[in-house]
N, CA, C and O of each residue as an XYZ file, in Angstrom:
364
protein
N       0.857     -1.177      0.000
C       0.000      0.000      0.000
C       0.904      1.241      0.000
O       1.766      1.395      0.865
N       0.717      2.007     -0.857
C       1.433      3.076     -0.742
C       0.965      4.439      0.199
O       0.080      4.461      1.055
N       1.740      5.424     -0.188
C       1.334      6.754      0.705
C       0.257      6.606      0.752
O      -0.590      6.138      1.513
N       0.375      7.272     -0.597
C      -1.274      8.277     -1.001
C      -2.370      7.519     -0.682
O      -3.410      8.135     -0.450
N      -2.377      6.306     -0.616
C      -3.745      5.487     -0.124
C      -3.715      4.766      1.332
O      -4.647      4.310      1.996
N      -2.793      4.801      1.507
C      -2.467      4.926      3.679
C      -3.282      6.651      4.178
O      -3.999      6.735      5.175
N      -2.975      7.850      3.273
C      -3.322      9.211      3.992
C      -4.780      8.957      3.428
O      -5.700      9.257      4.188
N      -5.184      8.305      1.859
C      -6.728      8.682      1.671
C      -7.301      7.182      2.771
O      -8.493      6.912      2.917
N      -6.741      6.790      3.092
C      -7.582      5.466      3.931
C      -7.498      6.426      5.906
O      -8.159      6.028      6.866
N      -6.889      7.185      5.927
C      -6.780      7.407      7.759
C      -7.716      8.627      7.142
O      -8.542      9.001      7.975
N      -7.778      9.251      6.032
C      -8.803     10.403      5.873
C     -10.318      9.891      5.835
O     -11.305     10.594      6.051
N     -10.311      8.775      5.577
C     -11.435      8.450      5.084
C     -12.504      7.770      6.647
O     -13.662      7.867      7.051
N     -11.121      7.049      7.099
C     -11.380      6.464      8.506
C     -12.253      7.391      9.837
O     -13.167      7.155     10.627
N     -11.255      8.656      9.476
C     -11.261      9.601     10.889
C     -12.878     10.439     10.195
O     -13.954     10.619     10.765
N     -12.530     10.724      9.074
C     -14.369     11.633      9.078
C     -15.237     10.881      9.140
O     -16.203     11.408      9.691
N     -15.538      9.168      8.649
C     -16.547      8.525      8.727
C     -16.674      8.567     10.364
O     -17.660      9.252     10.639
N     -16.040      8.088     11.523
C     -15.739      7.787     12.612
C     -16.451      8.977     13.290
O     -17.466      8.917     13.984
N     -15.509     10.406     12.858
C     -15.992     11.591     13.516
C     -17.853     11.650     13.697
O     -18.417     12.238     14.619
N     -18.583     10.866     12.538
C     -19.941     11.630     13.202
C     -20.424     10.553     14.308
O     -21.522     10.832     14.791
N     -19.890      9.521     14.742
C     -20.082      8.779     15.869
C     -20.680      8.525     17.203
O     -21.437      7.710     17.731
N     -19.699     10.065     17.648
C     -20.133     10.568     18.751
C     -21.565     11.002     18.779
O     -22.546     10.647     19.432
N     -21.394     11.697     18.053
C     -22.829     12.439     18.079
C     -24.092     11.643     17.324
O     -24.994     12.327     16.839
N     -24.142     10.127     17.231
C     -24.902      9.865     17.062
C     -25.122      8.603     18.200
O     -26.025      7.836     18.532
N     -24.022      8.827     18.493
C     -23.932      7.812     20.443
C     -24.562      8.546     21.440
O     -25.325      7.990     22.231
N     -24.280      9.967     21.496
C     -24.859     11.000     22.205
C     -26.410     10.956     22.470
O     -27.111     10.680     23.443
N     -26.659     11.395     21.029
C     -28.421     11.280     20.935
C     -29.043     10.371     21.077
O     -30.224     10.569     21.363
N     -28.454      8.633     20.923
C     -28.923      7.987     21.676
C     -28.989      7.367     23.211
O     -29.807      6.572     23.672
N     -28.133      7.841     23.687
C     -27.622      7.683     25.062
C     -28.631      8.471     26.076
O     -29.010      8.101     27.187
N     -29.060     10.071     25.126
C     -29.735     11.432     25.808
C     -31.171     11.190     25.276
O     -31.942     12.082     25.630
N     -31.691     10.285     24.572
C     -32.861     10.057     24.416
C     -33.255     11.623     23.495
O     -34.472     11.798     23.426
N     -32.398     12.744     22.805
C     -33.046     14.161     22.265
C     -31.532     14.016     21.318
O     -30.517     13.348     21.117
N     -32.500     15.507     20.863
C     -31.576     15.916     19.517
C     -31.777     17.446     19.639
O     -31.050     18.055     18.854
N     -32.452     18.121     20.297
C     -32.826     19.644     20.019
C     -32.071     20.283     19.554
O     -32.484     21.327     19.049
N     -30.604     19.978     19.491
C     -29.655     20.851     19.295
C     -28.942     20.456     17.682
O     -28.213     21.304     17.168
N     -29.152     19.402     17.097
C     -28.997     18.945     15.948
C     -29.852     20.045     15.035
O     -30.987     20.440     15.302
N     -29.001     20.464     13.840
C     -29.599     21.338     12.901
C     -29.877     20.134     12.052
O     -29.227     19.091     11.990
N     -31.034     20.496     11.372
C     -31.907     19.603     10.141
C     -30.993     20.181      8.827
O     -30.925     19.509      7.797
N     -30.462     21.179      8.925
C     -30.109     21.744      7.873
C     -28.428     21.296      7.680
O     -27.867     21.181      6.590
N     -27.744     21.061      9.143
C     -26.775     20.782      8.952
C     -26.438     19.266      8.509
O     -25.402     18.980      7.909
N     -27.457     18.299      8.882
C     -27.572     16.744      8.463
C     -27.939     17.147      6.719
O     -27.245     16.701      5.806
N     -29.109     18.029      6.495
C     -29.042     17.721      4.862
C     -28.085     18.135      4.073
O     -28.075     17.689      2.925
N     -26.976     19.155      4.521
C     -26.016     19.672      3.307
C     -24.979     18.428      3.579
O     -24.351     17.939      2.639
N     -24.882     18.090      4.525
C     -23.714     17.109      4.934
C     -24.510     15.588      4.031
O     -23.874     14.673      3.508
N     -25.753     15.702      4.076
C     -25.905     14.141      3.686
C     -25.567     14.565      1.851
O     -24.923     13.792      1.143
N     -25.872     15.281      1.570
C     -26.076     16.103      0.103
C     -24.361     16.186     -0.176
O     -24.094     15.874     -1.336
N     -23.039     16.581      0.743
C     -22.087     16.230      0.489
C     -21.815     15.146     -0.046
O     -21.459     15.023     -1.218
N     -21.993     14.030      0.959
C     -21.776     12.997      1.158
C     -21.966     11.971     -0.250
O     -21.142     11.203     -0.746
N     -23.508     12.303     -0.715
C     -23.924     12.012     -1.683
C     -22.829     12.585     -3.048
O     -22.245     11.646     -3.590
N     -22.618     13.505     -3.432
C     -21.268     13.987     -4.448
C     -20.250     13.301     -4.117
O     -19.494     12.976     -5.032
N     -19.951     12.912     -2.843
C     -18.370     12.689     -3.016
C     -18.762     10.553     -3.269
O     -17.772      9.843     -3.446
N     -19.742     10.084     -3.251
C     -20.012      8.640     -3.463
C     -20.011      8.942     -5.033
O     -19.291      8.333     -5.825
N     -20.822      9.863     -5.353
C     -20.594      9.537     -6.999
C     -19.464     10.061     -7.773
O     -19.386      9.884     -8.989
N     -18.498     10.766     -7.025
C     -17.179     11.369     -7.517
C     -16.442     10.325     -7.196
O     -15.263     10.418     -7.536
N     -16.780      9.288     -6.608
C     -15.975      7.697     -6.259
C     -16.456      7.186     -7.192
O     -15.474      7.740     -7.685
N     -16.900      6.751     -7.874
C     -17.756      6.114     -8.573
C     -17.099      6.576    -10.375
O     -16.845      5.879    -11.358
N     -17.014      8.274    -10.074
C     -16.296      8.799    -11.504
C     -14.627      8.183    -11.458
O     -13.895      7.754    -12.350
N     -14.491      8.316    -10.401
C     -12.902      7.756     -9.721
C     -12.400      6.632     -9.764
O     -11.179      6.483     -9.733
N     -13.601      5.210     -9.877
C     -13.627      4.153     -9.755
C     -12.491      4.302     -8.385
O     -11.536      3.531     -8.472
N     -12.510      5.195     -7.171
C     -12.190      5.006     -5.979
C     -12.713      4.294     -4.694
O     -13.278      4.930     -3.804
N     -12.521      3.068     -4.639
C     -13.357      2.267     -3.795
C     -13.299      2.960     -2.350
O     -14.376      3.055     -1.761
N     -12.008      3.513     -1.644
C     -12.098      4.389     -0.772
C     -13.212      5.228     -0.229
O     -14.002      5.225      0.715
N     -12.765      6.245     -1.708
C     -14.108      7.784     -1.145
C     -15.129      6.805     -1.487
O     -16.123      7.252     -0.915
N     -15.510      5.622     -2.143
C     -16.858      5.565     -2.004
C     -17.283      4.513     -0.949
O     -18.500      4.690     -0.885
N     -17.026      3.703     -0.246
C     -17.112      2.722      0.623
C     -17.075      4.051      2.093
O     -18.177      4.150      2.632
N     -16.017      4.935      2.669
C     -16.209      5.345      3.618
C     -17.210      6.408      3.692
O     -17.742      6.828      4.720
N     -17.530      7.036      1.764
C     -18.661      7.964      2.414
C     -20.002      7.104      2.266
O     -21.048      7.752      2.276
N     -20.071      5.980      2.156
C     -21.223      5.240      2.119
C     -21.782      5.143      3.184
O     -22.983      5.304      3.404
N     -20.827      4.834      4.031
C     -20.727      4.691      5.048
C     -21.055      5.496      6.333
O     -21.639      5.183      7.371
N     -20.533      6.525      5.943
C     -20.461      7.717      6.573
C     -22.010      8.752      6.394
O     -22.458      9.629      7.132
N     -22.543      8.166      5.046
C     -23.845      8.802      4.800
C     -24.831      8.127      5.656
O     -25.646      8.709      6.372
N     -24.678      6.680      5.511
C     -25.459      6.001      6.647
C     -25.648      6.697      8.154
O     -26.719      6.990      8.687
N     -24.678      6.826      8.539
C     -24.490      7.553      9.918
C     -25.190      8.376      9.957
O     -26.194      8.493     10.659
N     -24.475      9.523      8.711
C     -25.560     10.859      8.682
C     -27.446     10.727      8.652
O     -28.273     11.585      8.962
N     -27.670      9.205      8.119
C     -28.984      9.620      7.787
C     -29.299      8.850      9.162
O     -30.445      9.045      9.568
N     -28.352      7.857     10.102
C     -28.961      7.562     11.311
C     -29.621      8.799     12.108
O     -30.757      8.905     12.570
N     -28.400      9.810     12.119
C     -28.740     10.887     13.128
C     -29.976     11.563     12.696
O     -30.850     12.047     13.415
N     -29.920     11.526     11.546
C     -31.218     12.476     11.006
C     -32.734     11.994     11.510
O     -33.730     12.619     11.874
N     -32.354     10.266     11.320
C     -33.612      9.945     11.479
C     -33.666      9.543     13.067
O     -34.751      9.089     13.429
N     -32.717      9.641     13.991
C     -33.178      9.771     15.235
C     -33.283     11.089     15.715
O     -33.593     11.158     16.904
N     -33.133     12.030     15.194
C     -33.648     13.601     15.662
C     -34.952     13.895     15.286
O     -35.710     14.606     15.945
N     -35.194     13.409     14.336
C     -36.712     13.079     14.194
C     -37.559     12.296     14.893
O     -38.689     12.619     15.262
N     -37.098     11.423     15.048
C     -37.375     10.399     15.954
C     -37.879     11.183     17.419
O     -39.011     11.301     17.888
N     -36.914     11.532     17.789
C     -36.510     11.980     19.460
C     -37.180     13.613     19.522
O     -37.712     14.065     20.537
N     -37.051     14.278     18.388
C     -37.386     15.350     19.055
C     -39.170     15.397     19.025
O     -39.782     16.070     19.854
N     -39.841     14.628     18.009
C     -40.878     14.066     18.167
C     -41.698     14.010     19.530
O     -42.736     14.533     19.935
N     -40.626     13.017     20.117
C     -41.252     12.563     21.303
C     -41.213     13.726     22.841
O     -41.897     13.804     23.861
N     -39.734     14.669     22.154
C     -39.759     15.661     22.892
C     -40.739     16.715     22.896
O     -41.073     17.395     23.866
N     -41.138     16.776     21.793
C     -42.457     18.011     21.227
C     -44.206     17.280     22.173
O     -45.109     17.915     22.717
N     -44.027     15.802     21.991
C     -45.483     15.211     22.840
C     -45.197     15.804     23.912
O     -45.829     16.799     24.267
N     -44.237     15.320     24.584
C     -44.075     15.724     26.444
C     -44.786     17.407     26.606
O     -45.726     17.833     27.277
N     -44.054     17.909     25.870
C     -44.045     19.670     25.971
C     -45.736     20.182     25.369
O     -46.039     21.374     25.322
């Protein structure tokens, strides 16, 4: 394995990874209030370009970790929906 695909494989690793937390969070806290709707759709809408710029790339990399990584994004999305739902009944 060379460089360039050791730095695009720890790049690819650490941003899929990064939305993690915060989707461990919101389930741990049972809410999301603080999750922007807007910030999950430009990020899932990223996410989406850079799978088919893998795809122009025939880069199995960018497209396997943002596959991946979109998943995540659309977990959180759909547990802020989920959760803040249930936060809006209570209130």
């Amino acid at each position: 394995m060379n460089m360039e695909t050791r730095i695009g494989l720890a790049a690819s690793v650490l941003t899929t990874v990064s939305l993690l937390p915060q989707l461990v969070k919101i389930f741990r806290e049972r809410k999301a209030e603080s999750i922007s709707s807007l910030w999950i759709a430009i990020l899932f809408a990223g996410l989406l370009c850079w799978i088919f710029y893998g795809f122009l790339k025939k880069d199995l990399i960018i497209i396997i970790s943002n596959i991946v990584s979109a998943l995540i994004n659309a977990s959180i999305g759909i547990a802020a929906i989920i959760f803040n739902r249930k936060t809006k009944r209570r209130n």
